[in-house]
C-alpha positions in Angstrom: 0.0 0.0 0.0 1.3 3.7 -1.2 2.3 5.9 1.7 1.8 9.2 1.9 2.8 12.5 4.2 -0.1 14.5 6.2 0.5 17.8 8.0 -1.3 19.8 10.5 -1.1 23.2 12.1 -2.3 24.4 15.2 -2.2 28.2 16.9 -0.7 28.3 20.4 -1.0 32.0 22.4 0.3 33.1 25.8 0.6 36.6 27.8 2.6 37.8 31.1 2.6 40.8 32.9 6.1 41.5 33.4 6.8 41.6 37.5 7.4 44.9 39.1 9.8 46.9 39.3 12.6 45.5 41.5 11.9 42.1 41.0 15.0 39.7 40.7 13.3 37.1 38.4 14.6 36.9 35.3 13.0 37.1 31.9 13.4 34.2 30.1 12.0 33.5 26.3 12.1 30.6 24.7 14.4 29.0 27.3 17.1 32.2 27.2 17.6 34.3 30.2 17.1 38.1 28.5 19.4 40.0 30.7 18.8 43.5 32.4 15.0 42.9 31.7 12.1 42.5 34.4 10.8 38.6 34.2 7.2 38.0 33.9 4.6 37.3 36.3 3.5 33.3 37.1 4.0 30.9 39.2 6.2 29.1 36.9 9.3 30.9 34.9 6.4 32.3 33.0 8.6 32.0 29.5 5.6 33.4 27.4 7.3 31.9 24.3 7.6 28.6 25.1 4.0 28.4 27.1 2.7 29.6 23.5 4.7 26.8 21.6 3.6 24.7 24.6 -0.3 25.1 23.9 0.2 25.1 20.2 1.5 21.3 20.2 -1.1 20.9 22.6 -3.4 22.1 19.5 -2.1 19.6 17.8 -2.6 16.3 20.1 -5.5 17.4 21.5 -3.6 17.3 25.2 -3.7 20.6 27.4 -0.6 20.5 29.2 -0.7 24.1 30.8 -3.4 24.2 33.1 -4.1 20.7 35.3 -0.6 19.0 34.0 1.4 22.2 34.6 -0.1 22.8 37.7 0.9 19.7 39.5 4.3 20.1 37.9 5.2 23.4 39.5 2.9 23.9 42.6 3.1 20.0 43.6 6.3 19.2 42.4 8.3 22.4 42.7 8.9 22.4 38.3 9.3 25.9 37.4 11.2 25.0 34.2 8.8 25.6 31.3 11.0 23.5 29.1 9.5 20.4 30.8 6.1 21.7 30.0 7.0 21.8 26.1 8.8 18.3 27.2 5.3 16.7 28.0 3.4 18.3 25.2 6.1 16.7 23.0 5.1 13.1 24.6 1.4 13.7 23.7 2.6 13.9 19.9 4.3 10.1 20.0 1.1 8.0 20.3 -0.2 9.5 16.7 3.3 9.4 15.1 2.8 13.4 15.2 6.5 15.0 14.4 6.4 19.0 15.0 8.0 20.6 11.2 7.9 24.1 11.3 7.2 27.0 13.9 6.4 30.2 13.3 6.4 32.5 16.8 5.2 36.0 16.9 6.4 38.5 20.0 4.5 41.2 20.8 6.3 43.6 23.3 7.1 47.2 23.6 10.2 46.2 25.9 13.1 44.6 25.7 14.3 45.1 22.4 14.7 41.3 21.4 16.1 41.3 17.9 19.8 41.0 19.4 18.2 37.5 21.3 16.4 36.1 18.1 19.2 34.2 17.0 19.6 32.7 20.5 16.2 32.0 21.0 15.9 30.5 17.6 18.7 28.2 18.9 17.2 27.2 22.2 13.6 26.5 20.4 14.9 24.7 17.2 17.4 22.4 19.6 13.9 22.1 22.0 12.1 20.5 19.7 14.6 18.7 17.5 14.4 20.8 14.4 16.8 22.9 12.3 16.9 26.2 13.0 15.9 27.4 9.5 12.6 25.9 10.8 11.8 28.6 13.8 10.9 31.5 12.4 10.5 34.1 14.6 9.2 38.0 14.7 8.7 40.8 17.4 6.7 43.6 16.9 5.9 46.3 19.5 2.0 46.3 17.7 2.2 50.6 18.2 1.8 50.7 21.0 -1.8 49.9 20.4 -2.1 47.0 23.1 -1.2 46.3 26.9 1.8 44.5 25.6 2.7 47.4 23.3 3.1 49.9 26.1 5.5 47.9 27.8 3.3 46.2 30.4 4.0 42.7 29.5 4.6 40.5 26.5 2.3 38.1 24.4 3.1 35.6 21.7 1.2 33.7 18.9 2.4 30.1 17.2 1.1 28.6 14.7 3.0 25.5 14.9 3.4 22.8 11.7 3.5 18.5 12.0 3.7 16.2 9.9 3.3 12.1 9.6 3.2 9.3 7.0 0.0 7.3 7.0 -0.6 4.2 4.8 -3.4 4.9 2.1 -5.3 2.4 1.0 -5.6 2.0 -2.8 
């Protein structure tokens, strides 16, 4: 029987408030620690860019991992990392033969300037999730100021997030 490639896509979206002023956490997007910048608010490391690549594999599998799953991990077992988060998402892919292709992320943010980090967390999110880093594209926009996140009180980021598998087709 022929074989053939399917793909998917699914939209992942998340949003901090950045901590106030004099707070020692750091930022960190997409797993890389943003010096001299104010980290976000949540109980986790609140990395806004890998909860949104989080819930878009989530999209994909049909599993919510932030919420219920993420919850135990960091208020029951002390995980603040969110790259075990992404981690389990990855899992849910395995039973369908689901293999994450392409990611496209989207930063909205008035502060910090990132486009010295994308490179880095290009890096961080290709090596993440097993993929070359031609395959993470990634933007920031401060939107004009015409949001929350534009003025500088936070950040929020869209995926749309690509997979792909063979399946059998019958002839």
């Amino acid at each position: 029987m022929p074989v053939t490639t399917i793909s998917i896509s699914a939209i992942g979206q998340d949003s901090h408030r950045f901590e106030p002023a004099g707070s020692q956490k750091p930022l960190i997007l997409g797993g890389v620690v943003i010096p001299g910048a104010l980290g976000l608010m949540g109980n986790s490391d609140a990395d806004v860019i890998l909860h949104a690549v989080t819930n878009a594999v989530s999209g994909i599998s049909g599993v919510n991992i932030l919420g219920k799953i993420s919850d135990d991990l960091c208020l029951n077992q002390g995980i603040t990392d969110s790259r075990v988060y992404l981690e389990k998402a990855i899992e849910t892919l395995v039973p369908n033969r689901w293999k994450i292709i392409h990611l496209s992320i989207s930063v909205e943010a008035r502060k910090p300037h990132l486009s010295a980090h994308i490179p880095a967390i290009k890096r961080s999110v290709a090596s993440l999730l097993s993929l070359p880093e031609s395959c993470v594209g990634l933007t920031a926009t401060t939107g004009e100021g015409l949001t929350d996140f534009g003025r500088g009180e936070g950040v929020q980021v869209f995926v749309i997030a690509s997979a792909a598998k063979e399946v059998t087709v019958a002839t």
